[in-house]
C-alpha positions in Angstrom: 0.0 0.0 0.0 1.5 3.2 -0.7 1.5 6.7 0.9 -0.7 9.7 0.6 1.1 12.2 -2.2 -0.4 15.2 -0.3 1.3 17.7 0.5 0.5 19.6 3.7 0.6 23.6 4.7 3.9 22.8 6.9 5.2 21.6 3.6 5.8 18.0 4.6 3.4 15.3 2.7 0.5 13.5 4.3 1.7 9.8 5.8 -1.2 8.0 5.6 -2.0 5.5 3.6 -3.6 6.0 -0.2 -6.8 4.3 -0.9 -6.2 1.5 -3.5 -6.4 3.4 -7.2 -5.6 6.5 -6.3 -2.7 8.3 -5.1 -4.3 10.1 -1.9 -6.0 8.9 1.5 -9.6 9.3 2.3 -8.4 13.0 3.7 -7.3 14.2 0.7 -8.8 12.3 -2.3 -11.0 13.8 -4.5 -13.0 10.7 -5.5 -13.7 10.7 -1.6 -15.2 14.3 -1.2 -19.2 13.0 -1.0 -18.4 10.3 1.5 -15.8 12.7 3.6 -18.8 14.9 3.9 -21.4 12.2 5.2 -18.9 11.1 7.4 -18.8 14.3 8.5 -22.5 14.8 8.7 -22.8 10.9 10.8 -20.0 11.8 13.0 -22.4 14.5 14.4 -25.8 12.5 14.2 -23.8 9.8 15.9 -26.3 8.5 19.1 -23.5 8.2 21.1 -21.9 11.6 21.1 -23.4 13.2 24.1 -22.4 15.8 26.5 -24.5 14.2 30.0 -27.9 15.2 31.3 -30.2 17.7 29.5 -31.5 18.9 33.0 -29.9 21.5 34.8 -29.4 21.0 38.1 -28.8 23.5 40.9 -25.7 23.3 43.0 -26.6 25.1 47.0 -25.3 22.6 49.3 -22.9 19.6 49.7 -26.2 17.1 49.2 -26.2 18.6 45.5 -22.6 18.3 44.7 -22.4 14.6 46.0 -25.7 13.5 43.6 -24.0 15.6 41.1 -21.1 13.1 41.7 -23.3 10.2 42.2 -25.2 11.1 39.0 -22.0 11.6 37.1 -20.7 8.0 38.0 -23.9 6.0 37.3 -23.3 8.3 34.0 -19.9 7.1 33.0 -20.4 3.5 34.3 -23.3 3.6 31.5 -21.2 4.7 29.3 -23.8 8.0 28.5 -20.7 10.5 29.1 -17.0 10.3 28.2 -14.5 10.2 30.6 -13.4 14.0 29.8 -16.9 15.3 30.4 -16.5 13.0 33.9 -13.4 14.7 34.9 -14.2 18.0 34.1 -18.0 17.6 36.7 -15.0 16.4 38.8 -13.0 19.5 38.7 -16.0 21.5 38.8 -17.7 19.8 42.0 -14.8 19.9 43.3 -14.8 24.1 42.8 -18.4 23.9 44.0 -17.7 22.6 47.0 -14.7 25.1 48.3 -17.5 27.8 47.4 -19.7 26.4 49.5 -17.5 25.6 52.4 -16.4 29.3 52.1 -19.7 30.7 52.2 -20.6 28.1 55.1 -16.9 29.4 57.0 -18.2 33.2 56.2 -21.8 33.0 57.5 -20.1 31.9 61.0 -17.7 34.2 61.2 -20.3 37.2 60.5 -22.3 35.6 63.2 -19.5 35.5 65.9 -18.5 39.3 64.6 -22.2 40.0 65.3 -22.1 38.7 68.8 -19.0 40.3 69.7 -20.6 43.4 68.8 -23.5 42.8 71.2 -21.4 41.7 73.7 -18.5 45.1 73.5 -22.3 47.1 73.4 -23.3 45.5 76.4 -20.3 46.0 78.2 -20.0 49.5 77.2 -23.3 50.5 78.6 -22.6 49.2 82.4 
């Protein structure tokens, strides 16, 4: 089987391999140009391309981060996700969850700066 004879923008030509009767691969053949397209076009209509759940889902409180996480592993051990989609919920629950554990951390702290206030009020008025 020989190589592809094109040659690419960097200058160098195209290793892969030339369809039989013809001197270019599927890439760069002309006889090719319908099918390239329809591949194209089923690549996108493909059933299992998908991106996850169609539902949006609202993230307030550790419960929703870990069924985000639950859902996300039932997900990918059904195979409905990819593993990149399944690391980036990851990365993002994982972001979720410092926010909330910061907003949790700043709540208290306003509430203790609160009572202090009462309490150096109090003491200021006896």
């Amino acid at each position: 089987m020989s190589e592809c004879r094109f040659i690419k923008s960097d200058e160098t030509i195209c290793k892969a391999n030339a369809i039989q009767g013809d001197s270019y691969c599927f890439w760069h053949s002309e006889r090719m140009k319908k099918k390239r397209e329809q591949a194209v076009v089923d690549g996108g209509n493909s059933p299992k391309r998908s991106y996850g759940r169609d539902d949006e889902i609202q993230i307030a409180d550790t419960k929703d981060v870990l069924l985000l996480i639950e859902q996300t592993v039932n997900d990918i051990r059904q195979n409905k996700i990819s593993t990149r989609t399944a690391n980036a919920v990851g990365y993002l629950a994982g972001i979720a969850l410092k926010a909330i554990q910061q907003n949790e951390f700043d709540k208290r702290l306003e509430v203790i700066e609160y009572a202090l206030n009462i309490k150096k009020s109090i003491e200021k008025s006896r």
